[in-house]
N, C-alpha and C positions, 0 to 999 in steps of 0.2 A: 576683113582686113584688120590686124591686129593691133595696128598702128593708129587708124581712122574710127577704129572699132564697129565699123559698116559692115554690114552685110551684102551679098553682091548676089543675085541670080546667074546661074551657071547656063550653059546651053548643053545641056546635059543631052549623048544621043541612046536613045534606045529607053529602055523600061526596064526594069526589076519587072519576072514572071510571076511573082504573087506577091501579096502583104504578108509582110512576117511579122511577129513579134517575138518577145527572149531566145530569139537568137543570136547567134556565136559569132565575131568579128575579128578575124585577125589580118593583118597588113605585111602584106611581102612584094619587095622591090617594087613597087609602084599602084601595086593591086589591092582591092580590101574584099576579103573572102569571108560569104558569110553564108553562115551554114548552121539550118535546123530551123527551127522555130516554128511557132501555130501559125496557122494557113486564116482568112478570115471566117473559113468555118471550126474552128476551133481544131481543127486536121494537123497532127505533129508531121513534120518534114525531114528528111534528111537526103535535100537537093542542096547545093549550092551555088549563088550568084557572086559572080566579080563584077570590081567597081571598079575600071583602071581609073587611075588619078589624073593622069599622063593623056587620056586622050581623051577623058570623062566619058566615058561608055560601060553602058551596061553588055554583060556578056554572062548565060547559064553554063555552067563548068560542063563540058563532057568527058563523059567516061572512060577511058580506052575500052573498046567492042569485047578485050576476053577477062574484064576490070570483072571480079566475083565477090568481092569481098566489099561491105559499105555498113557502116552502123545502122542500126534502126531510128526510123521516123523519132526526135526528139528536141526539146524546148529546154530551158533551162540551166541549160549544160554550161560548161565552160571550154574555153581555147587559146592556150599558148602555145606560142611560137618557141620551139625549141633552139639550143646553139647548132644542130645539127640542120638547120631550116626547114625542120617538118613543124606542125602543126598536132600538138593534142587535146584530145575533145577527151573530156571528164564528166560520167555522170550525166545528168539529167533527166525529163520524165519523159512519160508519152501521155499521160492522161491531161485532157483539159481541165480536169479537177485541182482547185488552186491548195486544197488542203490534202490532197491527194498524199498519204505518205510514202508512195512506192515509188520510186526511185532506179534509175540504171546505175550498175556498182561495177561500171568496165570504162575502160580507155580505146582510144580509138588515135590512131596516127596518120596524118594525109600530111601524102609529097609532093609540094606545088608544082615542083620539074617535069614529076612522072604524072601527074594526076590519076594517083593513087592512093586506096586505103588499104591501112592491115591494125589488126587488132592487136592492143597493147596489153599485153601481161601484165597485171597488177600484182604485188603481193603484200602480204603486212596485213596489218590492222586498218581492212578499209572502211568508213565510215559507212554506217548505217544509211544516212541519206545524205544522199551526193547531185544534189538539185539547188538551183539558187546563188550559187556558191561563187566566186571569184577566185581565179590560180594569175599566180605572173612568176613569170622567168628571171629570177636577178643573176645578175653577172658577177 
């Protein structure tokens, strides 16, 4: 409570399917979609789980059956929410290695409506290593 400055236990139904960490969080219409991250065997992912706010439930996003297209398993990435209300994932690794310099140098677009992915065309001068990083969308 931000007023009482209390904190409050939720009744929260269901579970998140695995422990994640530096993965990716973006918020749309009442949902927080989180996608990527190490597994607690140090295993890169690229599953994702929704949090609806609205009814506090855990829920693993499914694919549409002829869905082909999905980034690879990765940690560290980042995800903005576009004005178009997709979702871009930038970068990131696959290695559990923390010093690891290799890096994904591609973008990835998911459509919360369709629950769907298609790969983003980058072009320009894209940076060497695209792990770690923070992007935000200003208006």
């Amino acid at each position: 409570d931000r007023i009482t400055r209390q904190w409050t236990s939720l009744n929260v139904k269901g579970r998140p399917s695995t422990v994640r960490v530096n993965a990716s969080v973006c918020l749309d219409q009442g949902k927080v979609f989180i996608f990527g991250g190490l597994n607690e065997e140090c295993a890169a992912l690229n599953s994702t789980e929704i949090f609806d706010l609205r009814q506090l439930r855990w829920m693993k996003l499914l694919l549409p059956s002829n869905h082909e297209h999905l980034p690879e398993p990765r940690h560290s990435h980042s995800c903005t929410k576009l004005t178009d209300g997709t979702f871009l994932i930038l970068g990131g690794k696959s290695s559990c290695e923390v010093m690891d310099p290799e890096s994904f140098r591609d973008g990835w677009k998911f459509n919360p409506g369709e629950n769907s992915w298609t790969s983003y065309k980058m072009s320009g001068n894209i940076p060497e290593y695209l792990s770690g990083h923070q992007t935000y969308m200003i208006d």
